[in-house]
KOLZADREN-235280 format. One record per residue (C-alpha): residue number from 1; residue in one letter; x, y, z negated. Coordinates in nm, 3 decimals. Layout:
N
     k   r        c1        c2        c3
   NUM   A         X         Y         Z
...
This chain:
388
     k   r        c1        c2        c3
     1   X     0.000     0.000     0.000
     2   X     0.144     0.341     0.115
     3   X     0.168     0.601    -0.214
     4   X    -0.044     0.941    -0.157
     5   X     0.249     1.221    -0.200
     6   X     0.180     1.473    -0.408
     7   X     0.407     1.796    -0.334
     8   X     0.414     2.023    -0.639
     9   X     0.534     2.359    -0.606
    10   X     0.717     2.523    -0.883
    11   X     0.901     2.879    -0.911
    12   X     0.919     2.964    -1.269
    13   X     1.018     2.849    -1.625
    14   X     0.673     2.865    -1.814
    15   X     0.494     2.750    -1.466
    16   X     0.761     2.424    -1.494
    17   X     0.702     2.380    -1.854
    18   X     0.329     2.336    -1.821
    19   X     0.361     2.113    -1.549
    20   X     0.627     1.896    -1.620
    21   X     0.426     1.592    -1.778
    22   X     0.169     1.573    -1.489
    23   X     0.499     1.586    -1.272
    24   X     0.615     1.248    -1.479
    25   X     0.309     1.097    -1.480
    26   X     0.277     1.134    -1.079
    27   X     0.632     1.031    -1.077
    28   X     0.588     0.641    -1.307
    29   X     0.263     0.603    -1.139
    30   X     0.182     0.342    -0.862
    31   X     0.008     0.493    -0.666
    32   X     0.174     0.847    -0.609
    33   X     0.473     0.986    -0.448
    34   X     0.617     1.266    -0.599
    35   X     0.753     1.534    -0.395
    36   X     0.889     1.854    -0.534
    37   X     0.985     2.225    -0.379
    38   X     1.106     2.437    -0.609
    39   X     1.153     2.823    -0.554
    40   X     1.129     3.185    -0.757
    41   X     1.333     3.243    -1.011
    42   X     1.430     2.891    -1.083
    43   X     1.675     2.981    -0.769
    44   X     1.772     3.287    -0.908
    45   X     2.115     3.389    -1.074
    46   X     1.951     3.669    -1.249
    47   X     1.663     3.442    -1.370
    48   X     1.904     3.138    -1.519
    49   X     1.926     2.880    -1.206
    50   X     1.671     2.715    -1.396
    51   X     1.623     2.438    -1.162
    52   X     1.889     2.290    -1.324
    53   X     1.675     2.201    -1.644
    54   X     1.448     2.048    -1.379
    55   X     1.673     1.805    -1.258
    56   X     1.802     1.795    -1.648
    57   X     1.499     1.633    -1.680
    58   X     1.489     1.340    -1.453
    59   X     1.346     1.479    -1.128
    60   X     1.494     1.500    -0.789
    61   X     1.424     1.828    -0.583
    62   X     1.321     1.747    -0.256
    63   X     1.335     2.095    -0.110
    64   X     1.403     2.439    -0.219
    65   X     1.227     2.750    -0.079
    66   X     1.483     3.080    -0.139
    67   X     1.247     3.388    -0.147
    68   X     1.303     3.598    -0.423
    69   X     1.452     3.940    -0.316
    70   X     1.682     4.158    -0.502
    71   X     1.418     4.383    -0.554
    72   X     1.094     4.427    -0.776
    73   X     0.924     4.712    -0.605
    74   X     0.581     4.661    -0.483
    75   X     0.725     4.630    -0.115
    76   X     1.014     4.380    -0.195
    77   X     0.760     4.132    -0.352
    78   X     0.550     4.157    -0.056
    79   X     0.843     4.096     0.169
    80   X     0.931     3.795    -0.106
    81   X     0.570     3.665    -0.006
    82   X     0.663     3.642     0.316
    83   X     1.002     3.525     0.355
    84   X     0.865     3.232     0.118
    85   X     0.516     3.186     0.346
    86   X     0.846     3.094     0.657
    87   X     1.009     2.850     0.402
    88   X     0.672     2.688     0.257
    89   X     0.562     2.632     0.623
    90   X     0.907     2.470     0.713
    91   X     0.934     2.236     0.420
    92   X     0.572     2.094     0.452
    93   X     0.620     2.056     0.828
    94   X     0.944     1.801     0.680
    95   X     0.749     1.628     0.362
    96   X     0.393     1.598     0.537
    97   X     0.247     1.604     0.159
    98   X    -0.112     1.388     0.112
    99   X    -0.159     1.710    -0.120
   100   X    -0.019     1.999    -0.265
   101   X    -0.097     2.095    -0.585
   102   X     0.005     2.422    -0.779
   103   X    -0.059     2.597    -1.073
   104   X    -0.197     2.938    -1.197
   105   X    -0.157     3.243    -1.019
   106   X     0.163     3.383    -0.926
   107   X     0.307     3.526    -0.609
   108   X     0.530     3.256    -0.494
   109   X     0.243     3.008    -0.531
   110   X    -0.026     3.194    -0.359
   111   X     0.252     3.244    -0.046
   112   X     0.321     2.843    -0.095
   113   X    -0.097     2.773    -0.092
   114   X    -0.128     3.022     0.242
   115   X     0.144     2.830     0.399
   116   X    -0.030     2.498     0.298
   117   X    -0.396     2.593     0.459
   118   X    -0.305     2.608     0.848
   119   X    -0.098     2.265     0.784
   120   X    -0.416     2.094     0.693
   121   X    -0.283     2.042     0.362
   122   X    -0.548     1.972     0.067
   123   X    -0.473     2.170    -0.245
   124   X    -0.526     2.122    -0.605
   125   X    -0.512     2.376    -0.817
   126   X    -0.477     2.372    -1.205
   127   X    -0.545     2.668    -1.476
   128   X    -0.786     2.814    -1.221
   129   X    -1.138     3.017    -1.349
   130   X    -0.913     3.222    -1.603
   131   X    -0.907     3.645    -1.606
   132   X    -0.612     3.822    -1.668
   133   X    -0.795     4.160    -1.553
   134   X    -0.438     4.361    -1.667
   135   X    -0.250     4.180    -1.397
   136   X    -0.243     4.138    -1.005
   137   X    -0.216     3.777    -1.127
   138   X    -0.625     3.783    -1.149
   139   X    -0.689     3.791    -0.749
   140   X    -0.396     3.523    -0.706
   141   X    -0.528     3.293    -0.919
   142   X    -0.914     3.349    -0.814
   143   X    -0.782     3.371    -0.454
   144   X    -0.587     3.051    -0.482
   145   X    -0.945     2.907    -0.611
   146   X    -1.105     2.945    -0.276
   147   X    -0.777     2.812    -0.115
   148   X    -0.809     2.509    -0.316
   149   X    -1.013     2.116    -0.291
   150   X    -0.957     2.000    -0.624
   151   X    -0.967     2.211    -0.965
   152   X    -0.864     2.139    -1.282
   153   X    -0.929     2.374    -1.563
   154   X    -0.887     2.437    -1.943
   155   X    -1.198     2.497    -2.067
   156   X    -1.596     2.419    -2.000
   157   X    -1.613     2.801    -1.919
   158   X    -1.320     2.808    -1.693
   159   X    -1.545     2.533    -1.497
   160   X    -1.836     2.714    -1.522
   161   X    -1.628     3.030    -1.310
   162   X    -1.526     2.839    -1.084
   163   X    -1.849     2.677    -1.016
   164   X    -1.977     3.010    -1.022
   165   X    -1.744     3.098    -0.770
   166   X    -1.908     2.866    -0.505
   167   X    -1.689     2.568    -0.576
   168   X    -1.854     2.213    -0.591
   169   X    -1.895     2.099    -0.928
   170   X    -1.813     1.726    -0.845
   171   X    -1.462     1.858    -0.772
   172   X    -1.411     2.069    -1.104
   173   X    -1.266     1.896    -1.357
   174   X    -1.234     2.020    -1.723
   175   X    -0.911     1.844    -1.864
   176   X    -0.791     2.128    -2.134
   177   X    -0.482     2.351    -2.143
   178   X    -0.139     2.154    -2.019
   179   X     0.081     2.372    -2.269
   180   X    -0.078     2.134    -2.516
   181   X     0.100     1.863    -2.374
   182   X     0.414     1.941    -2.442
   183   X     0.335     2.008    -2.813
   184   X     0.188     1.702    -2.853
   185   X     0.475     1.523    -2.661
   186   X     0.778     1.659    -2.732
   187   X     1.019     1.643    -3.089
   188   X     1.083     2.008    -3.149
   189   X     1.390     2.157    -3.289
   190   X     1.439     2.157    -3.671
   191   X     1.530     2.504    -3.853
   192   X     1.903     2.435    -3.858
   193   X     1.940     2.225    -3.526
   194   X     1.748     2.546    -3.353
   195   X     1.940     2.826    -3.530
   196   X     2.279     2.620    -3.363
   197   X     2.134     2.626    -3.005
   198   X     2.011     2.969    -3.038
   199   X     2.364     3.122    -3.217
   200   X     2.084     3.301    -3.401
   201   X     1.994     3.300    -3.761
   202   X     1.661     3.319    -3.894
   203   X     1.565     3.588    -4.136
   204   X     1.284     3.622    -4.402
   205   X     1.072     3.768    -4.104
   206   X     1.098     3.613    -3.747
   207   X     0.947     3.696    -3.404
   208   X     0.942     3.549    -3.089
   209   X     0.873     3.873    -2.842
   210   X     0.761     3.824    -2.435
   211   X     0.652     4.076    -2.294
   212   X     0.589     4.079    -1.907
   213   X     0.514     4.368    -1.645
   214   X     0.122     4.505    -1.663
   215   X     0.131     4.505    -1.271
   216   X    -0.228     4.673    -1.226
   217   X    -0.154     4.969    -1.417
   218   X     0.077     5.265    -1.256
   219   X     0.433     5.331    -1.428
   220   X     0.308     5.199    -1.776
   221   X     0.509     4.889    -1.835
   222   X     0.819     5.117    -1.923
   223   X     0.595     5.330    -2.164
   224   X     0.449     4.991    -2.297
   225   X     0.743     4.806    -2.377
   226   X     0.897     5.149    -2.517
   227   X     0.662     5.145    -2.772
   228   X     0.692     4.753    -2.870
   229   X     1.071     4.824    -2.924
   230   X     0.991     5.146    -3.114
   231   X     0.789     4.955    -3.343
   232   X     1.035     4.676    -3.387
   233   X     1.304     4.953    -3.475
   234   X     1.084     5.006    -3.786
   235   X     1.063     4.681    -3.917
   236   X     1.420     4.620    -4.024
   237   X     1.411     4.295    -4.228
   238   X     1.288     4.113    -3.914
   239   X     1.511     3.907    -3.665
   240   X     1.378     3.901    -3.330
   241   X     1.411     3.659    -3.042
   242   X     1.336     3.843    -2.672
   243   X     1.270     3.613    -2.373
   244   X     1.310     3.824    -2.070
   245   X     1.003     3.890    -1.858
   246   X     0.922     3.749    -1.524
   247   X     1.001     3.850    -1.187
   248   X     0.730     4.073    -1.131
   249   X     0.717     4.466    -1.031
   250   X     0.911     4.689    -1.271
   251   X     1.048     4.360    -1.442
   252   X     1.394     4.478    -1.394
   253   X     1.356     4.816    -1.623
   254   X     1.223     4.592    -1.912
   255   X     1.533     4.387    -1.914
   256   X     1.752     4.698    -1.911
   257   X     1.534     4.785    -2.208
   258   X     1.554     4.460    -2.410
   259   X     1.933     4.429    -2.344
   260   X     2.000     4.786    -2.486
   261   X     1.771     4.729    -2.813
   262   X     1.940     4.388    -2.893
   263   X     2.288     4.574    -2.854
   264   X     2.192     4.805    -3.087
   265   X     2.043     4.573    -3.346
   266   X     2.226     4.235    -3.422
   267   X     1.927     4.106    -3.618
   268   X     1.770     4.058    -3.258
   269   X     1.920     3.818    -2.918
   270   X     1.758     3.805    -2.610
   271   X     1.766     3.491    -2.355
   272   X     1.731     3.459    -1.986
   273   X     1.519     3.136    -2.035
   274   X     1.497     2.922    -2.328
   275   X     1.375     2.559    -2.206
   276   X     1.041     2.448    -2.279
   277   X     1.204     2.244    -2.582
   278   X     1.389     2.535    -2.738
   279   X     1.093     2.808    -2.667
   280   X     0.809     2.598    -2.852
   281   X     1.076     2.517    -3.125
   282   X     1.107     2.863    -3.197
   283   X     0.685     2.935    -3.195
   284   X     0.698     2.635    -3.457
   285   X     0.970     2.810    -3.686
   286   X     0.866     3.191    -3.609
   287   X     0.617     3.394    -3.820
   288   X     0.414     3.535    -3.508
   289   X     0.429     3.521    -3.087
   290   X     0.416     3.939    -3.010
   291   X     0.392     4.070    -2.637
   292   X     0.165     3.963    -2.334
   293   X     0.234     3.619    -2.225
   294   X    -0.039     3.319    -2.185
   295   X     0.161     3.116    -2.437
   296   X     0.038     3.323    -2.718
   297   X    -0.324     3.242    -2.635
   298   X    -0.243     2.870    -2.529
   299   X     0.042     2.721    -2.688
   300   X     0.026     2.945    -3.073
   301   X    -0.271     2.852    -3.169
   302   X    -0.169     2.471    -3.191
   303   X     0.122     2.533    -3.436
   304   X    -0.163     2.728    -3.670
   305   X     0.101     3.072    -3.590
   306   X    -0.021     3.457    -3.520
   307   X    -0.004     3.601    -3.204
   308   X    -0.032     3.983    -3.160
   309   X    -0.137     4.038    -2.784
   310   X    -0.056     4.387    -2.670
   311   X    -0.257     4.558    -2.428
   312   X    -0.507     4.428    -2.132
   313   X    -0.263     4.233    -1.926
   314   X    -0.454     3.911    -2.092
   315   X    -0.731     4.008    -2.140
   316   X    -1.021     3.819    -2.022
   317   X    -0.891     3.502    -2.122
   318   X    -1.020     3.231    -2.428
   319   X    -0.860     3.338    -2.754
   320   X    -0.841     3.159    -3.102
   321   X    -0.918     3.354    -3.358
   322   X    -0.558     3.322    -3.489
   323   X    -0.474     3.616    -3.197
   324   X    -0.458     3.954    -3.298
   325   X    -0.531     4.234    -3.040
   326   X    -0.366     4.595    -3.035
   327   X    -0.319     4.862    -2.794
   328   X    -0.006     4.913    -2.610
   329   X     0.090     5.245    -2.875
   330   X     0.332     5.202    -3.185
   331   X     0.108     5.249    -3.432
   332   X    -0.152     5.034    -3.325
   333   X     0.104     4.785    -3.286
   334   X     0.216     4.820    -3.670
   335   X    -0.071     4.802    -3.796
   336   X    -0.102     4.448    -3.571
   337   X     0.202     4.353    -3.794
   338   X     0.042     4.455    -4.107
   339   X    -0.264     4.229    -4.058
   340   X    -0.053     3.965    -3.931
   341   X     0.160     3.959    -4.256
   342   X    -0.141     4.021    -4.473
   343   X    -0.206     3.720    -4.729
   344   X    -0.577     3.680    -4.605
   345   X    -0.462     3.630    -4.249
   346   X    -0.182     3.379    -4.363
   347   X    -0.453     3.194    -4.526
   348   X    -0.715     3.216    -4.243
   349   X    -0.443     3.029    -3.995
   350   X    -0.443     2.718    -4.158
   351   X    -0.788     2.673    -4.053
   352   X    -0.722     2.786    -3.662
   353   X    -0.813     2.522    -3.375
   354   X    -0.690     2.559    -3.033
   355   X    -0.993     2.633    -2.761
   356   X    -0.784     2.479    -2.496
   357   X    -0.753     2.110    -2.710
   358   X    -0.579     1.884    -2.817
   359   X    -0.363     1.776    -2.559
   360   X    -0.451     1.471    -2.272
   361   X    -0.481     1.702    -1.979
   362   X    -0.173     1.561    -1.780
   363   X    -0.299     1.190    -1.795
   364   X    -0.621     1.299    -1.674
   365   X    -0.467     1.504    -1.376
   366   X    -0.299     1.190    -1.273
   367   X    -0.552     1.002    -1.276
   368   X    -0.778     1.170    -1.084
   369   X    -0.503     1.198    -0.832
   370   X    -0.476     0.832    -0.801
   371   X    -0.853     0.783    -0.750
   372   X    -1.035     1.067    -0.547
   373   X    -1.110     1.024    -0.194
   374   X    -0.939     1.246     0.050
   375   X    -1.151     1.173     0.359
   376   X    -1.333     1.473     0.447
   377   X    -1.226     1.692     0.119
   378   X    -1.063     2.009     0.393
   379   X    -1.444     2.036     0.465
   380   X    -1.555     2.267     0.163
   381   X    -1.931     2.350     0.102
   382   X    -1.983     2.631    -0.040
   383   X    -2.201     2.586    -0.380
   384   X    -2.472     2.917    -0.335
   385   X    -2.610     2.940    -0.750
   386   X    -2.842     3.255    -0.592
   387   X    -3.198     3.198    -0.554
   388   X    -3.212     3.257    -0.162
C-alpha cells in the first residue's frame, strides 16, 4: 500500500514547537509519508538557524524554501511573500504532496498555501477560526481558512467560526490547542538544570517577556514596547528573560530595544530562540508570561502561571481567567504587575483550567489523516447558515 504524504510547512520556532508531535506521529505512522519544507526564520542567521533544532529532533528536511529578506518594512515582507510563493511552487512541483498541511496564520504560510492551490494540492489547516484583531495575522489565518479542505481547531467556538465561515462541518474537527502537547509530553527543565542552560539566575521575582510587532496599528510597536521596558526599569528585584520577537514589520527596532535594556540591566538576558524544551521550562519556573504572544493564552494557563497580555494584538482570542489584560501604557502595565503579585490572584491560579484542554490534539490530527477520503475533497461547497 502506497503512504499518503503529508508535506508540512514550517518557518518559525513557536509554529515548529506546536507542530512537532503531529509531525512524529505522521512520521511512526503506517500509513503516512512525511515530507517537510522548512523556511522563515528557521533559515535565518539573524533568527538562530533554527532548523537545526528540527533536525536535532529526529526529522529529515526534505526541502528548504529561502524567502526571508533583510528587511521588515511593509514592502520587503511583501516581496518575502513572493520570492517564497516561486520556491513553494518549485518544491511541490518536486514532492507531489497527497496534502499539505500548515498551521496558523503567518506570512510565509499563507505564500506556501497560495502556492499549494493552483498545484491541486489539498490543504489542512490547524489553529484556524481564532481572532487576533491587533494583527495582520487575522486575514492570514481566516484567509488561509477558505484556502483550506480539512480544519482542525482548538476549541468548540473556533469550529463554530469556521463553520460560520461557510466551511462544511463534516470537515471541522475540534481536537484542542497543540501547545498542550508538548506540556503534557515533554520532561521540562528543573530550577538548577534550567538556570545552567540559560547562564541566568533566577531571582525572588521572574518573568518570561515576548513581545511581538502590533502590525495593524501605525508606528506603535516602538511606543508599545517602550513602555513595557519602562515599566520593567521600575521593578528592580525582578530578573527578566526576553525572547526576541518574530520576523514581522518593525520587528527589527524591538530587538535593538531589548538588546540595549538587557545591557543596561544584568538582572535581565535576552535569547534569539529558546527551544520548545527550554521556553516551557522557563513558563513552569517563572512567576508570570508578560507581552503579546499566543503562548500566554495557550500554553500558561496549563502550568496554573499569570499572564499579563498587553494591548489588542490578541485580542479576540479564548482566555483563562488566569490572563490579565492591560493597555499598552506604563502604568496600566504596573498596575497588571500589582494584581498579578497580589495574594488573592496567587490563590485564584491554583484553581485555573486551560480552555484549549488537556492535551490529545496531535494523535487525533494523525488520525484523521490516516482515514479521510481524499476523492473529491478540492471540490468545496460552500455551507450558506443565511436563511435565503
Amino acid at each position: 500500500m502506497n503512504k499518503r504524504k503529508i508535506c508540512v510547512v514550517t518557518g518559525t520556532r513557536a509554529e515548529y514547537g506546536l507542530l512537532r508531535w503531529v509531525m512524529e506521529g505522521i512520521q511512526n505512522s503506517s500509513q503516512l509519508e512525511l515530507q517537510l519544507v522548512v523556511t522563515g526564520m528557521h533559515l535565518s542567521n539573524e533568527f538562530g538557524l533554527t532548523f537545526r533544532e528540527i533536525e536535532q529532533d529526529g526529522f529529515s528536511i526534505d526541502r528548504r524554501v529561502e524567502m526571508l529578506l533583510s528587511s521588515d518594512s511593509s514592502s520587503g515582507v511583501a516581496k518575502s511573500m513572493g520570492v517564497g510563493m516561486i520556491g513553494f511552487a518549485d518544491a511541490f512541483k518536486e514532492l507531489n504532496p497527497d496534502m499539505l498541511l500548515v498551521l496558523g496564520d503567518r506570512f510565509e504560510i499563507f505564500a506556501a498555501t497560495s502556492a499549494a492551490i493552483p498545484a491541486r494540492i489539498p490543504i489542512a489547516h490547524l489553529h484556524g477560526g481564532e481572532t487576533t484583531q491587533g494583527a495582520i495575522d487575522e486575514a492570514f489565518r481566516h484567509s488561509l481558512t477558505k484556502m483550506s479542505h480539512l480544519h482542525f481547531v482548538a476549541t468548540e467556538e473556533y469550529r463554530n467560526r469556521v463553520i460560520q465561515m461557510g466551511e462544511q462541518a463534516d470537515r471541522v474537527f475540534c481536537v484542542g490547542g497543540l501547545g498542550v502537547d508538548s506540556i503534557v509530553r515533554m520532561k521540562l527543565l528543573e530550577k538548577k538544570s534550567l538556570e545552567e542552560a540559560l547562564d541566568f539566575s533566577f531571582g525572588a521575582r521572574n518573568l518570561l517577556v515576548t513581545f511581538h510587532p502590533v502590525t495593524l496599528e501605525q508606528n506603535s510597536s516602538e511606543h508599545q514596547m517602550h513602555e513595557l521596558l519602562s515599566a520593567l526599569d521600575d521593578l528592580p528585584e525582578t530578573h527578566v528573560i526576553f525572547t526576541m520577537p518574530n520576523a514581522d514589520t518593525e520587528g527589527r527596532v524591538l530587538f535593538g530595544m531589548i538588546n540595549d535594556f538587557v545591557a543596561a540591566h544584568p538582572r535581565a538576558k535576552s535569547f534569539t530562540s529558546l527551544g520548545q524544551l527550554r521556553y516551557l521550562s522557563c513558563i513552569k519556573l517563572v512567576d508570570a508570561v508578560v507581552g503579546n504572544s499566543s503562548s500566554g493564552l495557550i500554553e500558561s494557563p496549563s502550568f496554573r502561571k499569570g499572564t499579563i497580555n498587553i494591548g489588542d494584538r490578541q485580542k479576540g482570542r479564548i482566555k483563562s481567567a488566569s490572563v490579565i489584560d492591560c493597555d499598552p501604557e506604563k502604568d496600566s502595565i504596573l498596575k497588571a504587575f500589582d494584581h498579578l503579585y497580589s495574594e488573592e490572584f496567587q490563590n485564584f491560579l491554583e484553581t485555573v483550567t486551560n480552555p484549549y484542554g488537556e492535551g490529545g490534539a496531535s494523535d487525533a490530527i494523525v488520525s484523521t489523516l490516516e482515514k479521510i477520503e481524499l476523492n473529491n475533497i478540492l471540490k468545496k461547497k460552500f455551507k450558506d447558515i443565511c436563511a435565503l
